[in-house]
N, C-alpha and C positions, 0 to 999 in steps of 0.2 A: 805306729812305728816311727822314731826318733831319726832323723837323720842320717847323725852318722853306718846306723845299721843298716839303710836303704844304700847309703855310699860303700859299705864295705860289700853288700851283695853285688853292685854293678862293677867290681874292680873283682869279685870271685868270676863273674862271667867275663870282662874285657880286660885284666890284667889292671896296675895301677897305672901302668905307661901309658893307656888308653881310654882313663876315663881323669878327668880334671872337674873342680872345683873352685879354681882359682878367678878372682874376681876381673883379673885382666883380661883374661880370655872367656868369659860369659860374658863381658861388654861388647865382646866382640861376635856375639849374637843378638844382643839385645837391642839393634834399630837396625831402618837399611835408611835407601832415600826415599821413601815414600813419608805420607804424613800419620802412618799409622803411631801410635804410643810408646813409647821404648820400655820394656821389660826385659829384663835379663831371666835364663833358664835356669833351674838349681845346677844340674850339669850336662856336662857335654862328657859323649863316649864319641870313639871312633874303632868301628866292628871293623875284620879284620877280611870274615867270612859271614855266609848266608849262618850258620850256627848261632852266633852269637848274637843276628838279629832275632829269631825266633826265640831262643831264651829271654831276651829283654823285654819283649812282647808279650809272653808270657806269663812274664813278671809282672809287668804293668796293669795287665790284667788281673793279677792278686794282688798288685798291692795298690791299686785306684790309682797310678799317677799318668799323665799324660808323655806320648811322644812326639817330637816333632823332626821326621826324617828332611835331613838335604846332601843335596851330592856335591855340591863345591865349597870348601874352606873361605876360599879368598872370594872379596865383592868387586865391586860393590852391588849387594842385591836391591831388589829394587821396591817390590809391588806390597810387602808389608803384609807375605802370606809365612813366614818361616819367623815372624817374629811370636812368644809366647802369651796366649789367650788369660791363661790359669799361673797360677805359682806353682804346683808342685807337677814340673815341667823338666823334663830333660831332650837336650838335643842330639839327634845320632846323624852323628856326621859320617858320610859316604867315601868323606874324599879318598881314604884309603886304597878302597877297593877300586882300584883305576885300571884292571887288566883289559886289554883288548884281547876278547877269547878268539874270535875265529875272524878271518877274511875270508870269504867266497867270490872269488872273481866270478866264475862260472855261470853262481847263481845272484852274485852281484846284490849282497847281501854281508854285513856283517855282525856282529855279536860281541858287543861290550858291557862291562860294570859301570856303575851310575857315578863314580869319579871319573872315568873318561872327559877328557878334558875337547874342544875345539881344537887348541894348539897343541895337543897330542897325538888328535887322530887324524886330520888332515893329510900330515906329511906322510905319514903310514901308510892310508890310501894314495896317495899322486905318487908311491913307489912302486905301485900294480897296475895304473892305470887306471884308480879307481877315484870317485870323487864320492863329498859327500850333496845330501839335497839342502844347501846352508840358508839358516836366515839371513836375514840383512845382516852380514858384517859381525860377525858374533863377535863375543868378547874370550879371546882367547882362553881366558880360565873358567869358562861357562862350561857346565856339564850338559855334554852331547845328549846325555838321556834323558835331562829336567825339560831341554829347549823341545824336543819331540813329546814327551808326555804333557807339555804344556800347550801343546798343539799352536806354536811361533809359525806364522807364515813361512815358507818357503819361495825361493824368488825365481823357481821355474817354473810356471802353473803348469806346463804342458805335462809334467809328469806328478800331476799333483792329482789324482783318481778319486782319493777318498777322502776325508774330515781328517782321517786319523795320519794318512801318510806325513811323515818317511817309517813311522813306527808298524810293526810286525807281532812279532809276536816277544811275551815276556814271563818271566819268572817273579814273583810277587808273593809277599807274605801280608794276609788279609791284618785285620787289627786284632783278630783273633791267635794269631802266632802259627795258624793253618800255611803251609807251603800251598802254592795254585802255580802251574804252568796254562801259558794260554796259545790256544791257536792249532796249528797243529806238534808246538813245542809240546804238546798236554801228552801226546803218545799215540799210539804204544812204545814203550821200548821210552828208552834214558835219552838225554842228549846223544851220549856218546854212540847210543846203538845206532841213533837217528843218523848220525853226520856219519857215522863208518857205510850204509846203504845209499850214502849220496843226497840225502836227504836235508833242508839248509833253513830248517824253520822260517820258510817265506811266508806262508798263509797264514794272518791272524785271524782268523775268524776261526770259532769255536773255543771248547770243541761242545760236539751237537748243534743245536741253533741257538745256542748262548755265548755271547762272545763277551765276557767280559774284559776286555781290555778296553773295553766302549767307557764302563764306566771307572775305570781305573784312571784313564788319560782326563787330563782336567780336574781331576778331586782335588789337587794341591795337597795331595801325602795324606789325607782325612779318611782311605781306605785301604790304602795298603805301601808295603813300602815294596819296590822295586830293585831285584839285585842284580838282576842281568836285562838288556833288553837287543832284539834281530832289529836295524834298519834298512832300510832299500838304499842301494847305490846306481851310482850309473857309470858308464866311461870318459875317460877326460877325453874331447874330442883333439883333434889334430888340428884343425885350424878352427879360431873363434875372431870376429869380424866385431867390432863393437858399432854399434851407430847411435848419434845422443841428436833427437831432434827437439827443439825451443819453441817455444810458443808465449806471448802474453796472455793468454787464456785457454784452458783449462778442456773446454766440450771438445774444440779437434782433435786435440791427445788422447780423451779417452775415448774419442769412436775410432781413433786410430789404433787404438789401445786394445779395443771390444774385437777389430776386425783381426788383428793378430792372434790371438790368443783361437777366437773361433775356427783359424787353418793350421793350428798349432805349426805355424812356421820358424817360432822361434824358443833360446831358450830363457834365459837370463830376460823377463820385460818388469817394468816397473813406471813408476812417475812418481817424482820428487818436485818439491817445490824448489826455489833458489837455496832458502839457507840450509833444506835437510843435506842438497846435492853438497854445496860446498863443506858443510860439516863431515859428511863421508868423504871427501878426496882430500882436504887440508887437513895442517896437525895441529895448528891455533887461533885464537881468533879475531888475530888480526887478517891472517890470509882467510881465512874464512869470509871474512867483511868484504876484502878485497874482493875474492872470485863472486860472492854473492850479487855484488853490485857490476860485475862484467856479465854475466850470463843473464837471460828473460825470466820471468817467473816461473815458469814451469817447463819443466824436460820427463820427455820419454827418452829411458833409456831402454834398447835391446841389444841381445846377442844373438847374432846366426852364426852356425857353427855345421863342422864336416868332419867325418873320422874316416880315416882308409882311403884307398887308392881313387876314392872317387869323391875326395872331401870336395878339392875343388868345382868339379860339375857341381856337387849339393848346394854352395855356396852360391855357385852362376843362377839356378833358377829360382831357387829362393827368394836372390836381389830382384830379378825379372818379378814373383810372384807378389813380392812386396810392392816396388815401383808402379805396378799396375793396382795394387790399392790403394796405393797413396795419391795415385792420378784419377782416380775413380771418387775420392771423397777431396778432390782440389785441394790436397795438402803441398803441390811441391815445390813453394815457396820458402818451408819450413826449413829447409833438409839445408844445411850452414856446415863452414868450415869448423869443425869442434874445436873449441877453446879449451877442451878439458884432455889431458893424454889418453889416449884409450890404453896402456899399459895399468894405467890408475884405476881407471873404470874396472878392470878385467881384476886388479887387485883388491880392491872392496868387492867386488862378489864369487869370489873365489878363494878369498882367505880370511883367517880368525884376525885380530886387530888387538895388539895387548891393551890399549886406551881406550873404555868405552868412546865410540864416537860421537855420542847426544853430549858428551858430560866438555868435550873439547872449547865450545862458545863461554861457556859461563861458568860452568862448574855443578850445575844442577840442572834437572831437567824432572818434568812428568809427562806422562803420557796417559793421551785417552785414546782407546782405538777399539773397536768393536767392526761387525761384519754388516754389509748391507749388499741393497741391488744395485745395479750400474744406474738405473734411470736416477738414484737420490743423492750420488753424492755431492753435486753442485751445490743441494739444497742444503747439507750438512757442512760444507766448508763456511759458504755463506755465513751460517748459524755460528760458526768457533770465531770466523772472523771478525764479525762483528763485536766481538768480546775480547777478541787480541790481536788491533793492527800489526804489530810487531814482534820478534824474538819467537815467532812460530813457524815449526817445521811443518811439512806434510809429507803423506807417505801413504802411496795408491797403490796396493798390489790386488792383482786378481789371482783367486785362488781356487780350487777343485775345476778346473778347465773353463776360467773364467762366469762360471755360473753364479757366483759373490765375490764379493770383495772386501778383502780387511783396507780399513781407512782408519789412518794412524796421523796422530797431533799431536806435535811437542811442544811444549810450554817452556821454554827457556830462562832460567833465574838463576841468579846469583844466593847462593843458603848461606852465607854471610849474612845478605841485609836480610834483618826479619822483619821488615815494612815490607819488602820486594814478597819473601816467603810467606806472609800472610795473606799480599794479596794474589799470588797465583793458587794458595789453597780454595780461597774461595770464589774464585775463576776457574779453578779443577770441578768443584763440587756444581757451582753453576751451570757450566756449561754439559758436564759432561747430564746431568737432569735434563736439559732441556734439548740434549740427543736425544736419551733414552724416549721421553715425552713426543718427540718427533717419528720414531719411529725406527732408533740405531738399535742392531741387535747387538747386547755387550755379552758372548758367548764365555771370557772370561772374567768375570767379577771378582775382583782384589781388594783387599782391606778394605776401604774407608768409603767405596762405593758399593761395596756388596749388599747394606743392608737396600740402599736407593732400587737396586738391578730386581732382588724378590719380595722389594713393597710391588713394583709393578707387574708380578705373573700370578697367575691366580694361584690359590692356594692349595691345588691337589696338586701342581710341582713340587710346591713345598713338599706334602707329606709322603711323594711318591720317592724323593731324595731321600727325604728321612726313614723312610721303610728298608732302601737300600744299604744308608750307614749301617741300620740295626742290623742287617744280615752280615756285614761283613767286619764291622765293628761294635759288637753291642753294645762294649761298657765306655764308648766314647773316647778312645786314650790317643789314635790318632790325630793331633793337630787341632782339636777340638774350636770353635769357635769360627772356621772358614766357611763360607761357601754361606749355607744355611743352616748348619748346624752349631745345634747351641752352644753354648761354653758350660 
């Protein structure tokens, strides 16, 4: 089949208003900032409705080309998984579909399309009283429903239960062009019959003892595409107390860090190094250098917080219950006048940020972060640091109620100099081997480290993954070439 006649069937399904050709705008798929390849797509559609994705699917299925589904237009993206494996490639962009279907206060739960935006939904929930469960400081145009399918730390462990949260249940079309609800979105009864009973697709598990949503989250678009998805919410409390305590080294903060999290006392905890802290509270990087070189190397940050008549009392034992941990592990020496506003604090982790904040210092950045135990990560900073005295962030969160921890390294460079960008590639590639070699578990593997992540798992991973493509994708059209699957 010749081109043009592929092009004129995807403008019979997406209209011509919504499917492009034009070479300006497939460059504008064709890199992110990763050091993956640059390839541009033949084209780009933008569906409208869940219809028009399952006809394309469909399609693709007869006529052998591949898809590559994403939900946000605007970047800049990053990880080098939305860029095109094959040439005869098209990209369906999401953005369109950006309704916020349902808000459930109640059930404290809402229900969005995969264009939903950060700086969309935010302000929509703080109008109920609702918040979202946010990662570090999102990037305003990020899609709320990539950042949860992509399973992005979350920076209040204490509400952090499963692998999967803040994600619920979802609406998905396999690579087969098959519609699939999951959870108990799957039924009886329609959405609509569901939510008219009161019923708020909270429970992703199922249905029966198959939850596939298990293996939908983390595919990178390679098994199905996503049109709707439920996440959990919470209440914005009435009062929030920020407190940022300094350290020149690292072990106090995270036994202070372990003991927090183990009485779920707080909500918002974390630890940053100097330059990650100052990169999130400044806008350049000059003041960045500034605050960097006024604050200790390392800061835990938390928040204790109180809703309702009795915020204050919550707030009073709290401080008591903490004070007495911190006196109990001879920390309270630490505990200083903050240098930083807590208005700023409370604003990076409570709101979207239109300027990625890693890209502020230099203009480039990469990240290696992957999941480990509390006992290793001294021995893993150790390991990057030796490889990058400087121009490197860190970024300590504990996650699923502090039972692991994602531990996250920014590599700061200017993509200008390509003496600078070549040698942070091969300081990316380096280091992040001789994690893995150590013992980092990288739960997410992106472009250009993926193959490094399943040379090291033995190989019935491998073909237990590839058994489940086959079921859900057979003829390969989803995104081909991610993860472990082939191109």
């Amino acid at each position: 089949m010749t081109e043009d006649i592929l092009f004129q069937k995807l403008v019979e399904i997406f209209s011509s208003k919504y499917v492009s050709r034009e070479r300006n705008i497939l460059n504008n798929y064709s890199k992110d900032l990763s050091f993956y390849p640059e390839k541009a797509p033949k084209y780009v559609a933008w569906p409208t409705d869940t219809k028009k994705i399952e006809e394309v699917l469909k399609l693709a299925n007869e006529l052998k080309f591949s898809v590559i589904p994403i939900s946000s237009s605007s970047g800049p993206r990053h990880h080098g998984d939305t860029i095109p494996h094959k040439d005869n490639t098209i990209v369906l962009d999401l953005s369109n579909m950006n309704k916020i279907l349902n808000i459930d206060r109640k059930n404290r739960v809402v229900m969005i399309e995969p264009g939903v935006t950060f700086g969309k939904l935010i302000p929509e929930l703080q109008n109920k009283g609702l918040r979202l469960l946010l990662p570090l400081h999102p990037r305003d145009s990020k899609s709320v429903l990539t950042s949860a399918l992509e399973r992005e730390p979350i920076t209040i462990p204490r509400y952090h239960w499963d692998s999967s949260d803040p994600l619920l249940c979802t609406e998905v079309f396999f690579g087969t062009g098959d519609l699939f609800r999951t959870g108990t979105a799957a039924g009886p009864g329609t959405i609509k019959e569901q939510q008219a009973t009161g019923q708020a697709q909270v429970n992703p598990m199922g249905p029966t003892q198959f939850s596939p949503f298990r293996v939908i989250q983390g595919a990178q678009g390679s098994l199905g595409v996503v049109t709707w998805a439920t996440l959990k919410l919470e209440l914005i409390p009435t009062i929030q107390k920020v407190v940022h305590i300094q350290s020149d080294t690292i072990p106090e903060l995270l036994n202070l860090q372990h003991e927090l999290i183990k009485y779920r006392l707080c909500n918002e905890l974390l630890i940053l190094n100097n330059l990650n802290l100052a990169c999130l509270v400044k806008k350049n990087a000059q003041e960045i250098t500034e605050l960097k070189n006024k604050i200790k190397r390392w800061n835990l940050l938390y928040i204790i917080a109180g809703r309702g008549k009795l915020a204050e009392d919550k707030i009073s034992y709290l401080e008591g219950d903490i004070r007495d941990i911190i006196g109990d592990l001879g920390l309270k020496g630490l505990i200083s006048e903050n240098i930083i506003n807590d208005n700023d604090i409370l604003q990076v982790l409570s709101q979207a940020t239109p300027d990625p904040w890693r890209l502020k210092l230099k203009g480039g950045y990469q990240d290696i972060f992957f999941l480990t135990s509390f006992e290793k990560i001294t021995e893993f900073i150790s390991i990057v640091e030796k490889e990058v005295p400087q121009d490197l962030g860190i970024y300590i969160q504990p996650i699923n109620q502090g039972t692991s921890y994602h531990c996250e390294f920014d590599l700061y460079y200017d993509p200008s100099n390509d003496a600078e960008k070549t040698n942070i590639k091969e300081k990316f590639l380096k280091i992040s081997t001789n994690l893995m070699d150590s013992g980092a578990f990288f739960n997410r593997p992106y472009g250009i480290l993926t193959k490094e992540v399943y040379k090291r798992h033995d190989d019935s991973t491998q073909t237990a993954l590839k058994k489940v493509k086959k079921i859900f994708d057979p003829n390969n059209v989803l995104n081909p070439g991610v993860l472990c699957f082939d191109e």
